[in-house]
N, C-alpha and C positions, 0 to 999 in steps of 0.2 A: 529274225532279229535275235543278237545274241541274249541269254541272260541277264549276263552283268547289265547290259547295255539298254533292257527295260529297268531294270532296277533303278540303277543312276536317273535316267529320264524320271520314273516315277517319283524318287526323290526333290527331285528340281520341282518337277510340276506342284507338289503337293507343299513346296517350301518356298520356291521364287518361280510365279505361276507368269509374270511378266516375261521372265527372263526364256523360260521354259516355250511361252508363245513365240521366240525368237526362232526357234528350231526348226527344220525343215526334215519334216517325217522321210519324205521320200529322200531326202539325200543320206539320212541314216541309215535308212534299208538299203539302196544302194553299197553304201559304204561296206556294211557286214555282209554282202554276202560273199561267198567263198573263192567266184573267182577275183576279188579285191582282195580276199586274205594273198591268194598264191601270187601275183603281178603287179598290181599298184599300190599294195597296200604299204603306208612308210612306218617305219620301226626306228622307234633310238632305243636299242637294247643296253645303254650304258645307267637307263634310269629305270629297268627293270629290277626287279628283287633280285638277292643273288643266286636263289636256286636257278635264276632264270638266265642269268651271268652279267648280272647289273651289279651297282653300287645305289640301289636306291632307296633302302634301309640307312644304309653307312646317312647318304644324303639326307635325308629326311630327319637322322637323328642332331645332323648338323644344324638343321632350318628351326628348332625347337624356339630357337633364340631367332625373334624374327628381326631385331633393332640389330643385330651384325651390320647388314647393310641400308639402315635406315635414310643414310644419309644421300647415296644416290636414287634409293629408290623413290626420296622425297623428290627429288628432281626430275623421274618421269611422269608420276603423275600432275606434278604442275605443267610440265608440257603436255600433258594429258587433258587439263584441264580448261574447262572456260577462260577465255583469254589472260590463258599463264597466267592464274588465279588460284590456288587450292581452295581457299573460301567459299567461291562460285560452284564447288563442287555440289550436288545435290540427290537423292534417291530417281530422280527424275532420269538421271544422267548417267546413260550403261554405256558401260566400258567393258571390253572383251581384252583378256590377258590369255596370249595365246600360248608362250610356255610355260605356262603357270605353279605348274609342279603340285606340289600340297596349298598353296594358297601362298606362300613366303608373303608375297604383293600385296595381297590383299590384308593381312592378317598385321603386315606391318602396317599402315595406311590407317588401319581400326585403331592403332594408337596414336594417333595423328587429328583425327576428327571425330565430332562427337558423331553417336550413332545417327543424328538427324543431319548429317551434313555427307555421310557415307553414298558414294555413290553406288549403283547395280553393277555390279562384276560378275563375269561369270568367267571362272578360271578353268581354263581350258588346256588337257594336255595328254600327249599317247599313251603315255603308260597310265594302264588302268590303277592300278594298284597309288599311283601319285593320286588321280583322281580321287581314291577311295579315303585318303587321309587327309586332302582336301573335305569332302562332306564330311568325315570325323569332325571337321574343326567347326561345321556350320556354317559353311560355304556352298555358295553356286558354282556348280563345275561339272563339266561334260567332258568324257573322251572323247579323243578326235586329232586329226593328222593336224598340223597349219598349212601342209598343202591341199589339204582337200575337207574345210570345215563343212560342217552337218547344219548351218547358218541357214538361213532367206537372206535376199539382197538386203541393203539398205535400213537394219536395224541397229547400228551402235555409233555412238557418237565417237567414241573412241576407242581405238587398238593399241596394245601396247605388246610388242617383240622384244622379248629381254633375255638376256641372260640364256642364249643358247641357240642363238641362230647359225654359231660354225658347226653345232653338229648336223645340221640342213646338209647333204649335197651342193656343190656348188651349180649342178647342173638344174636344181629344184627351187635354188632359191627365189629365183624370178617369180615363181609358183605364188610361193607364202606368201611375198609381196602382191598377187594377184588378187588371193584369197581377202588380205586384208581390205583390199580395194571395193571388193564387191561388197562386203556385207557392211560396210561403211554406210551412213547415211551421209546423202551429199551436203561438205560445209563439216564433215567428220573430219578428226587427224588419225595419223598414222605417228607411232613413236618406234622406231626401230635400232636397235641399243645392242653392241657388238662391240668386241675389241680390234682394234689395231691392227693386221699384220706386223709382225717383228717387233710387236712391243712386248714390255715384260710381262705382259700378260702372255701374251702368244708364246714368247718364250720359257715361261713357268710351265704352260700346259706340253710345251715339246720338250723340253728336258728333264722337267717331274713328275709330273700327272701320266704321260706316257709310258715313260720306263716302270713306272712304281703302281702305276693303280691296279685293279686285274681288267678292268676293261681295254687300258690302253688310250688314246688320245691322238689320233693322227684325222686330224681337222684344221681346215684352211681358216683363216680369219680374215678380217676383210681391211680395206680400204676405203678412203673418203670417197673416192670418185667411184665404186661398186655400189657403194650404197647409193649415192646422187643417180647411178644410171639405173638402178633397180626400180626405185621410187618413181623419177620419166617415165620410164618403158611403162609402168604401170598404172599412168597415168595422173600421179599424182601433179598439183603446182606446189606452188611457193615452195619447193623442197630447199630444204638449208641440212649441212652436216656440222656438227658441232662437239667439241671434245666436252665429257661431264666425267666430274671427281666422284669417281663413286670405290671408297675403300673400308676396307673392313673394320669395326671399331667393338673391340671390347672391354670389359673393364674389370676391374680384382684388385685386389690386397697391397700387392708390389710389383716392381717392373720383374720381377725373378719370377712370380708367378704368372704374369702375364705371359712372357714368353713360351711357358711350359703352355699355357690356354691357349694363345694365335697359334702353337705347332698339333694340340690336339685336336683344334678346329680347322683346322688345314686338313689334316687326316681323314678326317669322318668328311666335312667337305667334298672333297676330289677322290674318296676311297682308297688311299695310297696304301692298301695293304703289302703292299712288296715289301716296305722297309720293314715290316716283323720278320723276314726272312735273314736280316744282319742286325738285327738289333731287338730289345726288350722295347715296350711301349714308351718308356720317359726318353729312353736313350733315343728313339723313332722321331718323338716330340722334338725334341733338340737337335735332329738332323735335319728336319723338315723347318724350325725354326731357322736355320742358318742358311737350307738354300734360299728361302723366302727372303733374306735378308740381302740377298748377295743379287737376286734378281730382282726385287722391286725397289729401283732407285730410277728416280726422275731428273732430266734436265728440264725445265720445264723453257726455260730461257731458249734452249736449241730446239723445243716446238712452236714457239711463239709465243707462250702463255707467260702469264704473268710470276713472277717467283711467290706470290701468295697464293697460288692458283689451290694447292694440297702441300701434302708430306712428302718433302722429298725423297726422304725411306722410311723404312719403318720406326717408328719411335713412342719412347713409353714419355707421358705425360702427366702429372698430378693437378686437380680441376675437382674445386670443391669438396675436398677432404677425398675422392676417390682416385684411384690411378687407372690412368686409361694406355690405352697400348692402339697401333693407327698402323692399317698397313695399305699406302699407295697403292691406288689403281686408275687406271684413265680409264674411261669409253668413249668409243664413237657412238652418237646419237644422230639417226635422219630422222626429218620432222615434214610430214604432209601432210596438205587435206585436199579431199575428195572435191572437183569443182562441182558449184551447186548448180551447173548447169552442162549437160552431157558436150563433150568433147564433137568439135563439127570434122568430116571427114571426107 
């Protein structure tokens, strides 16, 4: 077993010993040993550090401010939650966040509920180095694939998939969703949170994030009916897909300074280092501010939603002597739970 990878365990064990009990020694051994590194083992090299040729310093320096996206993320954990309840949440109640990164999830959610209403998370994700900044913050959190977690069956009430299921292979993702399935306790849900194909998200990430980051961005995003047949196939029921407003929100001084902030948070974000190669930093800001602007606009009427649904584009707002700046994003969310009684065959 590697280093790191006692280290982390010992961490958990000695910090969240519940959580830690959840773990399945022999699937970690399994997992590190060598012929897994060379053949199965899965990699998103986009959230490695950069000597490693990631963006995930840039990332992580973006995640600082964990209320950015507080506002969708308050919406998976109540579908996370005891009957779409956030109140009902409890220490009792473990929840596994599979891309978890540095804890974003978790860390936002602590400003949302008192510490006795916090439920067990254990934030889970491949790049070790995410992991490592996750326990910085005094989080549960283990490395590990979402195709092939290091779990025992049947330990978590709840799974949450966010925020970076297109860099999955499409050929894996059936996988993740399998994965979710098993370590599920039956009467468990599933929250799985993706973007669109062809929406402006899909399209920021192909015409910006691609050209401009050093990693690159050439991932598929999904569909309503992908995720509905992901979910079946894996046995989940009551599967429902449902669009949720989850957009960026920050806040400052002026709308002038805002813009300069949504384009330096965009930067560090998605790592868009390319654009220092035509431009000085503010100038960067200001470029990245204006494709942002040009690509996140909503019809919400031609999806069916309601025109109160979000922000139609980007817009700066003044709200209690502060100015706030709101940049559109839709997601798909699938929603299932584990039947509490094994499937007849």
């Amino acid at each position: 077993m590697q280093k790191k990878t006692l280290e982390q365990l010992e961490r958990l064990k000695q910090q969240f010993y519940d959580l830690y009990c959840c773990v399945d020694l022999e699937r970690v051994s399994l997992y590190n040993q060598p012929a897994q590194h060379n053949s199965d083992r899965f990699s998103l090299s986009d959230f490695n550090d950069e000597e490693a040729g990631g963006r995930g310093i840039s990332y992580r320096d973006a995640q600082r401010n964990p209320l950015v996206r507080a506002i969708g993320i308050k919406q998976l954990f109540t579908l996370a939650s005891p009957n779409n309840n956030l109140p009902e949440l409890s220490p009792d109640y473990r929840l596994l966040d599979v891309l978890g990164g540095d804890g974003t999830l978790t860390r936002t959610l602590a400003t949302m509920l008192p510490v006795t209403s916090m439920p067990s998370i254990l934030t889970s994700d491949i790049a070790s180095t995410m992991i490592d900044a996750a326990q910085s913050y005094g989080l549960a959190a283990l490395c590990q694939a979402a195709q092939s977690l290091v779990l025992k069956d049947n330990c978590f009430d709840g799974v949450i998939i966010a925020y970076g299921v297109h860099h999955i292979p499409p050929a894996q993702r059936l996988q993740v969703v399998q994965e979710a399935f098993r370590v599920l306790k039956p009467g468990g849900k599933l929250i799985f949170h993706d973007f669109e194909e062809h929406s402006p998200v899909a399209t920021w990430f192909a015409d910006v994030v691609d050209p401009y980051s050093l990693t690159g961005h050439k991932c598929e995003h999904f569909t309503g009916t992908e995720i509905t047949n992901y979910l079946l196939e894996a046995g989940f029921t009551d599967v429902s897909v449902r669009n949720l407003y989850d957009p960026f929100l920050l806040s400052g001084e002026s709308p002038d300074q805002l813009k300069v902030l949504l384009g330096d948070y965009l930067f560090r974000m998605y790592g868009l280092r390319r654009l220092l190669d035509h431009a000085d930093p503010q100038t960067a800001y200001q470029m990245i501010y204006d494709l942002a602007y040009r690509c996140f606009q909503y019809n919400y009427a031609a999806m069916g939603l309601s025109k109160s649904f979000g922000k139609l584009q980007i817009s700066c707002f003044e709200q209690d002597s502060l100015w706030f700046i709101e940049m559109p994003r839709v997601a798909l969310v699938g929603i299932g739970s584990k039947p509490l009684e094994p499937a007849c065959h």
